[in-house]
N, C-alpha and C positions, 0 to 999 in steps of 0.2 A: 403520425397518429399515436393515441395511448395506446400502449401495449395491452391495456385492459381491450380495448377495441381490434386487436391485431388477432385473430381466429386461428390463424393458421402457425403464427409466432406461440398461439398459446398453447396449440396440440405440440408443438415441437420441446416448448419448455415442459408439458405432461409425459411425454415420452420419456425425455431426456431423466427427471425425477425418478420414473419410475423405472428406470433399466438402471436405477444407483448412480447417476452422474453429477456430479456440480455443476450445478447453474449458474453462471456468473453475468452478474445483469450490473451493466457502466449505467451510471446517469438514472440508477432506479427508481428514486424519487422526486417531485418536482424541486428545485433548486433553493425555493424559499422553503419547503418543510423539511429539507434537509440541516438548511443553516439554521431556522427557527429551534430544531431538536439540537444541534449543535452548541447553539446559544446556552440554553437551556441546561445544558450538563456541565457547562465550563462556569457557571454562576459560581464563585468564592464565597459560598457560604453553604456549597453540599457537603455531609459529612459523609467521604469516603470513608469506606471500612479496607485497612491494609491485610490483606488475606493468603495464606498459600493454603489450595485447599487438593481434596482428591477429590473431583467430583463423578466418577463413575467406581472407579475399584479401591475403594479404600484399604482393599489387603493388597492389594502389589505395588509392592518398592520403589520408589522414583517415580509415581504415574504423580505430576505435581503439578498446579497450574500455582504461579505467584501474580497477579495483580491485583489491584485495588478495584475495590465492587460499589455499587450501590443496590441495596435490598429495597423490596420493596415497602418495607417498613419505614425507611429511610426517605423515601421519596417527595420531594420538595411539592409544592399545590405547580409551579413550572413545569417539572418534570411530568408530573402526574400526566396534567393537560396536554404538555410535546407529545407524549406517547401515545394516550390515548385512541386516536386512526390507527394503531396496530391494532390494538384488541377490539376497536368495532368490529360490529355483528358486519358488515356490509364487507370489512376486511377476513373475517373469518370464513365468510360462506367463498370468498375468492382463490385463497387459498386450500379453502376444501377441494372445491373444481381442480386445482392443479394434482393433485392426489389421488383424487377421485372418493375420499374418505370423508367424513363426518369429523369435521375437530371440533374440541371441545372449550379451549380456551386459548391464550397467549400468556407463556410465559418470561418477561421481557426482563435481561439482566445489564444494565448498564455498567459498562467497567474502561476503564486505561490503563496501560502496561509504560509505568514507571522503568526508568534505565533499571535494566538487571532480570527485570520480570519477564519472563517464557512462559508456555505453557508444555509440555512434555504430549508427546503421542497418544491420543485418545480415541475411541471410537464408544458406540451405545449401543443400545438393547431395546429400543422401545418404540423404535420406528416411528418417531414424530419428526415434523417437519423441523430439521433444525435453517437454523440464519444465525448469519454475521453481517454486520451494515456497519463499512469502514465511514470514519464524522472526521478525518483530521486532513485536514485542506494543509496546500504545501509540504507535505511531509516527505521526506529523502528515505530514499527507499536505503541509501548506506546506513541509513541508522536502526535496521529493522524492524521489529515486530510484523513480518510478515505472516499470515496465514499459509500454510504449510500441507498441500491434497499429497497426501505421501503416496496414495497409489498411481498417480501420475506415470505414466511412461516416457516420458519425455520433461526436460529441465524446465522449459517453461509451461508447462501445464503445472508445476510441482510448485512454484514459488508465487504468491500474491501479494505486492508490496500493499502498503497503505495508497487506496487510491477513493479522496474524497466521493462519498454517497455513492460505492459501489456495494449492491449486496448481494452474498450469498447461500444461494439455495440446495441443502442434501437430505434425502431420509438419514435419518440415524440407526446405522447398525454397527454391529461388528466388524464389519467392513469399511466403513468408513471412517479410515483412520485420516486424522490432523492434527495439526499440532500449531504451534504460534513461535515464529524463532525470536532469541533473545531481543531484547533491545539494549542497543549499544550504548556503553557510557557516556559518547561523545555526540550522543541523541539532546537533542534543543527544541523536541515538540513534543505533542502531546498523542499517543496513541490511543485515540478515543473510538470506541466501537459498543455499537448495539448489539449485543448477542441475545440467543435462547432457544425457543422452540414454539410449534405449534402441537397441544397435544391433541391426540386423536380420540374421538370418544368411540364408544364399543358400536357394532353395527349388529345392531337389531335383525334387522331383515335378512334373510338366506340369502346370498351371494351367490348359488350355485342352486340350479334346479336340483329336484331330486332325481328325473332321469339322466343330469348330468353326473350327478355325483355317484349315481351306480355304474357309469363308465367308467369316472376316473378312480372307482376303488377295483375296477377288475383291471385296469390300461392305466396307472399311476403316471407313468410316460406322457399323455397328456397334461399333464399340471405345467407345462411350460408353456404352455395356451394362453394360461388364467392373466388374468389380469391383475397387478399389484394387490388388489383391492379384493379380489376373489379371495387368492394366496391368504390374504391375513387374516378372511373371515376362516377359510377352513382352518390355518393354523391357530387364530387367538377365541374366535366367539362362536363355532359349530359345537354343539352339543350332541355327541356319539351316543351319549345314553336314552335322549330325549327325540333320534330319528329311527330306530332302530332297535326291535329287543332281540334278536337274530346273535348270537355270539357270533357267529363266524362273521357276518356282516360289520360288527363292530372291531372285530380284531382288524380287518381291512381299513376301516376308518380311522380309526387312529396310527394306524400304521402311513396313510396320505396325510393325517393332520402330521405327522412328524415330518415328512418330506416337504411339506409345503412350510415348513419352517421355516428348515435346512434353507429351503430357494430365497426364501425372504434375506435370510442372515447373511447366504452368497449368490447374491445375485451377479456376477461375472466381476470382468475386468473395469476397474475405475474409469472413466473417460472424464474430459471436461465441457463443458458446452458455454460460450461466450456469446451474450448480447453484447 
């Protein structure tokens, strides 16, 4: 059956999301809209842009990603259309269900990692859904460009070779550190992958009654209750000054929006979770 139809596969890949794990899902797309997108990017007439770029901390030393991108300015009327079924609405509201959050769009970056090109240890700040959806069929895992879950506790939870139209699921935080290892010189394929994210748009609605939230400002201990989803409303979109004209009420409040950060940013130890 679709995984889309699998209820109980889907509470497990929600969980797994939101306790900070990689989801790693074989065979995630059907077989023809994989090769169709595959097609699509290997056309001899997109113009790669050859880039080494920082993409989260521009002021620290060696955070370096080196491969070849396509922008979406760049984006061929093929491409455009392959991609498309990510950024539907019908795809967007699915992957909100997996979060439990309101996203707001898809940001989709098509790129290959030419011999030479890594990416260096990274993690984020913005708690959107990020993915990677490996496209390069036969590709020998001796010749790297693996994706790289560095909080892995074990060697194979740590290493992802190139394994055609697998893709992978993490919130982005500070925690979730990855990296992409080199590719070898003596590499004869093409490491082609869909990367990016889903962004989350802001959540209007209270997340938290107001008699719960005078609980959790006297018993802060509770916030390991909340739910993902709870967690980011109090720390990103509650308004302390708009519940409350009470100072002492509010010095508590802001004192649980910084805790419920905190939990966001370390949610525990890395696990892996394999479809």
């Amino acid at each position: 059956p679709s995984l889309t139809e699998d209820e109980e596969l889907l509470d497990e890949i929600r969980q797994n999301l939101l306790l900070g794990n990689l989801v790693v899902i074989e065979d995630a797309f059907k077989p023809e809209y994989a090769k169709h997108v595959m097609r699509a990017l290997n056309d001899d007439e997109l113009k790669w842009s050859r880039e080494v770029v920082r993409p989260y901390h521009a002021d620290v030393p060696g955070h370096v990603t080196q491969s070849n991108t396509l922008d979406k300015t760049s984006h061929a009327d093929k491409v455009r259309e392959a991609l498309r079924p990510l950024d539907h609405t019908t795809s967007l509201e699915f992957f909100s269900s997996l979060i439990e959050h309101q996203i707001a769009s898809a940001d989709l970056r098509p790129s290959f990692f030419d011999v030479g090109d890594y990416s260096n240890p990274q993690s984020g700040n913005s708690d959107e859904l990020a993915f990677i959806w490996h496209l390069s069929p036969d590709y020998k895992s001796s010749w790297g460009g693996a994706l790289m879950w560095l909080k892995a506790k074990m060697a194979k939870n740590k290493y992802f070779h190139q394994s055609f139209n697998t893709l992978y699921l993490f919130i982005s935080n500070k925690d979730s550190v990855h990296a992409v290892s080199p590719v070898a010189f003596w590499s004869k394929g093409k490491c082609l992958t869909v990367s990016g994210s889903y962004e989350l748009g802001s959540s209007k609605s209270q997340q938290v009654n107001d008699d719960h939230l005078s609980e959790l400002a006297e018993m802060p201990e509770g916030l390991g209750e909340l739910s993902w989803a709870q967690k980011r409303w109090l720390a990103r979109d509650m308004d302390v000054m708009t519940l409350t004209k009470d100072t002492y009420t509010q010095k508590q409040l802001h004192s649980l929006k910084t805790q419920a950060e905190e939990q966001l940013q370390n949610p525990g130890e890395k696990q892996v979770f394999t479809i």
